[in-house]
Structures are given as C-alpha cells and as structure tokens.
C-alpha positions as CSV (number, residue, x, y, z in Angstrom):
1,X,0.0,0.0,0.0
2,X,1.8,3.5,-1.1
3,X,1.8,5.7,2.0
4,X,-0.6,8.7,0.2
5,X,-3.2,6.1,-0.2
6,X,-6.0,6.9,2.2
7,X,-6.8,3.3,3.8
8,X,-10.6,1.9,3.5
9,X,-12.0,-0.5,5.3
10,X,-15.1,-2.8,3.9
11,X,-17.1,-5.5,5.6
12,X,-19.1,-7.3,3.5
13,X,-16.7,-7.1,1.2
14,X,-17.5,-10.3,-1.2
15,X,-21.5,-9.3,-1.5
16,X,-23.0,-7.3,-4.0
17,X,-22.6,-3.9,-2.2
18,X,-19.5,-4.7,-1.0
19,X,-18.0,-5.7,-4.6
20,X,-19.9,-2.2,-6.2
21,X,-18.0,-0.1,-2.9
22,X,-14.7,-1.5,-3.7
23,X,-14.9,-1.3,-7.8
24,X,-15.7,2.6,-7.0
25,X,-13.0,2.8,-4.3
26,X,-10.4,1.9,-6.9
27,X,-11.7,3.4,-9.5
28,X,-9.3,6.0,-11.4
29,X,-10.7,9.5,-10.7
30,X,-12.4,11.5,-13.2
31,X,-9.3,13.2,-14.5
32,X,-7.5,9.7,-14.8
33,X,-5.2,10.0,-11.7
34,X,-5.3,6.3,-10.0
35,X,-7.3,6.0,-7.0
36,X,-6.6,7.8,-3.9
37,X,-7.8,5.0,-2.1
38,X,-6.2,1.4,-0.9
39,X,-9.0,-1.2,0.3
40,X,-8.8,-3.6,3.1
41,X,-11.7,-6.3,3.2
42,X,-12.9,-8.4,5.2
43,X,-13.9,-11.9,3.9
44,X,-15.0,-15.1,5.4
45,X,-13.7,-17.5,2.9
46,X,-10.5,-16.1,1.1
47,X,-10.8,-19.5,-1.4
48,X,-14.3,-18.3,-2.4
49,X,-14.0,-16.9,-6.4
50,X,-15.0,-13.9,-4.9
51,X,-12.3,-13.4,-2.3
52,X,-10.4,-14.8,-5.4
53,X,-11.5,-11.6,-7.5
54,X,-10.4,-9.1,-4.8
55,X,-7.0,-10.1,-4.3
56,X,-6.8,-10.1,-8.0
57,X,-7.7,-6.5,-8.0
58,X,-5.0,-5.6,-5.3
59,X,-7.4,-5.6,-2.4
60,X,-5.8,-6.6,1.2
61,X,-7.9,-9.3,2.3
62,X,-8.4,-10.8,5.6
63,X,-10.2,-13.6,6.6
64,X,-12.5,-13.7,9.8
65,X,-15.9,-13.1,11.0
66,X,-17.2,-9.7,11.6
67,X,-19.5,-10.8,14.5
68,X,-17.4,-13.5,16.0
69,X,-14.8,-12.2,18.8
70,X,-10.9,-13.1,17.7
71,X,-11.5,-14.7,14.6
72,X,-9.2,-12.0,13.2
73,X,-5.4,-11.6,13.6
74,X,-4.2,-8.3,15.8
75,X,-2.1,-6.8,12.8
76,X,-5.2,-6.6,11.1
77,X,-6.5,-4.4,14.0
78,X,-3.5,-2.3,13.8
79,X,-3.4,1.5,12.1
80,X,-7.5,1.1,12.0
81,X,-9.9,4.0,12.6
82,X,-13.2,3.7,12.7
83,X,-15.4,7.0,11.7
C-alpha cells in the first residue's frame, strides 16, 4: 500500500454492495489519476471466487468473522480508525 493512499476498510466485502464499494474505491478519478484509495476487506472464505476476484484486484484481504470475537489476527486491528 503506497503511504498517500488513504486506507478503507469494507465488511461485507465479497457481497453485492460490498463488490460495487470496492470497484468505486479503486476506480481512477475522473481526471484519470489512480485512485486515492487502498482497500482492506474483510472476507469469510479467502478460497471463495469472490475473495479470489479481490486479491486479483490488489485488495488486502483478511479472513474472519465480523460478528465473531478473535477470529481475526491483531495486525489486522493495527493502524484502523473507525469514523
């Protein structure tokens, strides 16, 4: 992840809303710069085609469950703000 990039994190990430978010998130702006943004998602099955299909595009991927306590590693945690 280049340092400029602002960080975004999606949950949901391999649904249909969470797959339209992430297209527009990387998404080269109007002008044709590259995206401002990097994405971090997180997935429950990183095997899934569609887990598959985000690291493809460059997105950070992590696996766990949103709901279930310490199914995610601590690094994954670290340099995240919620807003």
């Amino acid at each position: 992840m280049s340092d400029n990039k602002k960080l975004i994190f999606v949950v949901g990430a391999t649904g249909a809303q969470g797959l339209a978010v992430i297209d527009a998130l990387l998404a080269p702006c109007a002008e044709g710069t590259p995206s401002s943004y990097s994405v971090r998602a997180l997935t429950r099955d990183l095997n899934h085609r569609r887990g598959q299909l985000l690291i493809s595009k460059g997105v950070e991927c992590i696996e766990g469950e949103f709901l279930t306590r310490g199914s995610c590693s601590s690094p994954f945690l670290s340099n995240l703000e919620l807003t």
